[in-house]
C-alpha positions, 0 to 999 in steps of 0.5 A, spaced: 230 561 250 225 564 245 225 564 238 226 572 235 220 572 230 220 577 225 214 580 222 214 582 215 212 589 214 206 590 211 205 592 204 203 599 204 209 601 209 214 597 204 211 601 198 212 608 203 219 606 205 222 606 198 218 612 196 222 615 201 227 620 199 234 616 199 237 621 202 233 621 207 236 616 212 243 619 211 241 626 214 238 622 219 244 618 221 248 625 220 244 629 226 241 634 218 233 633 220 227 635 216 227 642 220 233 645 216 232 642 209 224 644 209 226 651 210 222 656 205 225 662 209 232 664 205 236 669 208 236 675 202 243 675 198 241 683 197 245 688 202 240 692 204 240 700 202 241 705 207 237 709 211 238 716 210 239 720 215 233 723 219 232 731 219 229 733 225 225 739 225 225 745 230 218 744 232 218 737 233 225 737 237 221 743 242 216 738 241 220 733 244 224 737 249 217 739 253 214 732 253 221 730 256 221 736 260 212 734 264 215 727 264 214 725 272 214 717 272 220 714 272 222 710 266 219 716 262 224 719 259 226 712 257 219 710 255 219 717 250 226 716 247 224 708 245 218 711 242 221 716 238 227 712 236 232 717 240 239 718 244 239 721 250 245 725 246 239 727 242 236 731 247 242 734 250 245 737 244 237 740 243 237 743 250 243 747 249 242 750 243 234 752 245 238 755 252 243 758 247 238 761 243 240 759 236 234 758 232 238 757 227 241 750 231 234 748 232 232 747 225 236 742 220 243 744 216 244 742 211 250 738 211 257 739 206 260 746 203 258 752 205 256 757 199 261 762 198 258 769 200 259 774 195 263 779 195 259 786 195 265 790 192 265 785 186 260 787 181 263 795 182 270 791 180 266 788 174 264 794 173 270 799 173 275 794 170 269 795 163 270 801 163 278 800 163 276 796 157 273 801 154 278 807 155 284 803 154 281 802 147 280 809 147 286 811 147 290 806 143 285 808 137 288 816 139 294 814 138 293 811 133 290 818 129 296 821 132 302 817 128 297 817 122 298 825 123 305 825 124 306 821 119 302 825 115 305 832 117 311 830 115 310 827 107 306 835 107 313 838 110 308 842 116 311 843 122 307 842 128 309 845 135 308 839 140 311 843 146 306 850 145 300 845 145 303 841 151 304 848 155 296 850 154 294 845 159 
């Protein structure tokens, strides 16, 4: 049986292995290798805003609708969808409504409350609840002259027929 010899290690390995970092050997031991501690790409903390929701025009869609439709080879409706971002939902709901022939689906709606639609008879109602106004007043300030001219007759002691007058009309 031989002697096991050992070989001292040269100087410069000796001097590379203590500037190594001393953790280095317990991420070896533990299976953590260089790969995951020198990643530079850190994944981003920020939650990403999101998309706003795509507004297709008439034109575009009839556009679409006509390329799907001269499509011949199999696989081209789906290589168009791809390209395009689409579903074939999409395409479904914009052949119904060109087939309906509502234009007014074809373009984008705007999306929430619908405006109230205005009354045709409210600005005559406006107008005619003035004018109320304004002979309401009217009267009140007659009635007032005519207290103000009883109140006057009798201090005077002049009689005044009401009913003579009242039967003219």
């Amino acid at each position: 049986m031989k002697p096991i010899q050992m070989h001292p290690k040269p100087e410069s390995e000796k001097q590379a292995a203590l500037k190594e970092d001393p953790m280095e050997g317990a991420n070896r031991a533990t299976g953590i290798g260089a790969s995951l501690r020198d990643q530079d790409s850190i994944p981003d903390p920020e939650v990403p805003e999101k998309k706003p929701r795509r507004r297709f025009t008439a034109s575009y869609k009839l556009r679409i609708l006509q390329e799907v439709e001269n499509c011949t080879e199999p696989g081209g409706v789906g290589k168009i969808l791809r390209r395009e971002g689409l579903y074939s939902s999409n395409l479904t709901d914009w052949r119904r409504a060109r087939d309906n022939g509502r234009l007014d689906a074809m373009s984008p709606r705007k999306r929430g409350r619908k405006p109230k639609e205005k009354n045709p008879l409210a600005e005559k109602v406006s107008c005619l609840e003035k004018e109320n106004q304004k002979l309401e007043h009217k009267l009140k300030r007659a009635e007032l002259i005519i207290d103000a001219q009883k109140k006057i007759s009798q201090i005077l002691g002049i009689q005044q027929n009401l009913d003579d007058i009242e039967g003219i009309d």
